[in-house]
N, C-alpha and C positions, 0 to 999 in steps of 0.2 A: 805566247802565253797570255799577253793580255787581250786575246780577242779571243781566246777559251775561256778567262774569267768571265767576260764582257757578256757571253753567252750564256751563260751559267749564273749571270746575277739577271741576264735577262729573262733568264726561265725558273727564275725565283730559290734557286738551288743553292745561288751562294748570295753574302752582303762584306763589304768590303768598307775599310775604315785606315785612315792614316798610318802611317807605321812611324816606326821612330826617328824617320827623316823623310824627308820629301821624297826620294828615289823610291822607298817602300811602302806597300799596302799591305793591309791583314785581311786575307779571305778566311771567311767562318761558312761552314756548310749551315745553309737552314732548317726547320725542322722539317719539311720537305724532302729536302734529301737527305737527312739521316733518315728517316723513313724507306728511302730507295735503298739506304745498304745492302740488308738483308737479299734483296734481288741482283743488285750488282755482283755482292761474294758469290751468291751462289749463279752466275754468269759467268764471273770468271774462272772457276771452280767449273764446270761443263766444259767451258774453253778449252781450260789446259787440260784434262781430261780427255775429250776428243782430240786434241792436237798431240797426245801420245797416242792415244788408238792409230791417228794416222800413220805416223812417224815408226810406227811398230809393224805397220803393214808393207811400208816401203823394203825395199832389197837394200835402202841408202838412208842414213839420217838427214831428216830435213834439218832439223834443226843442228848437227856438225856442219851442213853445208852452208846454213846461213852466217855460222861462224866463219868458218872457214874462208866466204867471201869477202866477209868484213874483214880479215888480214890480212887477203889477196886486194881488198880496196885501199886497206890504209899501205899496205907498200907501191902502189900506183892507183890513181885514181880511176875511173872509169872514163872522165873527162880528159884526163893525159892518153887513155886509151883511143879514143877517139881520132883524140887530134892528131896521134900519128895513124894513124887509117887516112885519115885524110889528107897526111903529109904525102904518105908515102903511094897515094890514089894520085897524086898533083904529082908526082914525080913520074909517075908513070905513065901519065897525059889520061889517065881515066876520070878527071875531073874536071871542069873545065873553071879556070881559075877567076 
């Protein structure tokens, strides 16, 4: 996060100021980028938009599948997935250890 504020106060978009303890800062958008609003809403508004146009066209929802992978990730990671491919590759002598 702080190297997206860091970018954003370096492109004049935000200013940042102490917060009520050392651990926190207050980012304020500048008048800059409330000026970009207007074009980000309606960016993101195209976005989602088009990304149902898509989703509509498919025979399968993208967007249930990407669900769907996220509760197929949090009950085994993709990285546990791995390591046993690779267990069971070294078990089998297809890898060389």
């Amino acid at each position: 996060m702080s190297q997206t504020v860091s970018a954003l106060k370096r492109d004049g978009l935000v200013t940042t100021r102490p917060g009520r303890d050392a651990r926190t800062r207050i980012v304020e958008l500048t008048d800059a980028a409330r000026e970009l609003l207007p074009f980000l809403e309606a960016e993101w508004r195209a976005t989602e938009e088009a990304m149902a146009e898509l989703d509509a066209e498919l025979p399968y929802s993208l967007a249930q599948t990407v669900r769907d992978m996220e509760q197929a990730l949090r009950r085994r990671p993709f990285r546990d997935r791995i390591a046993e491919r690779l267990t069971r590759d070294e078990e089998r002598g297809e890898v060389e250890s």
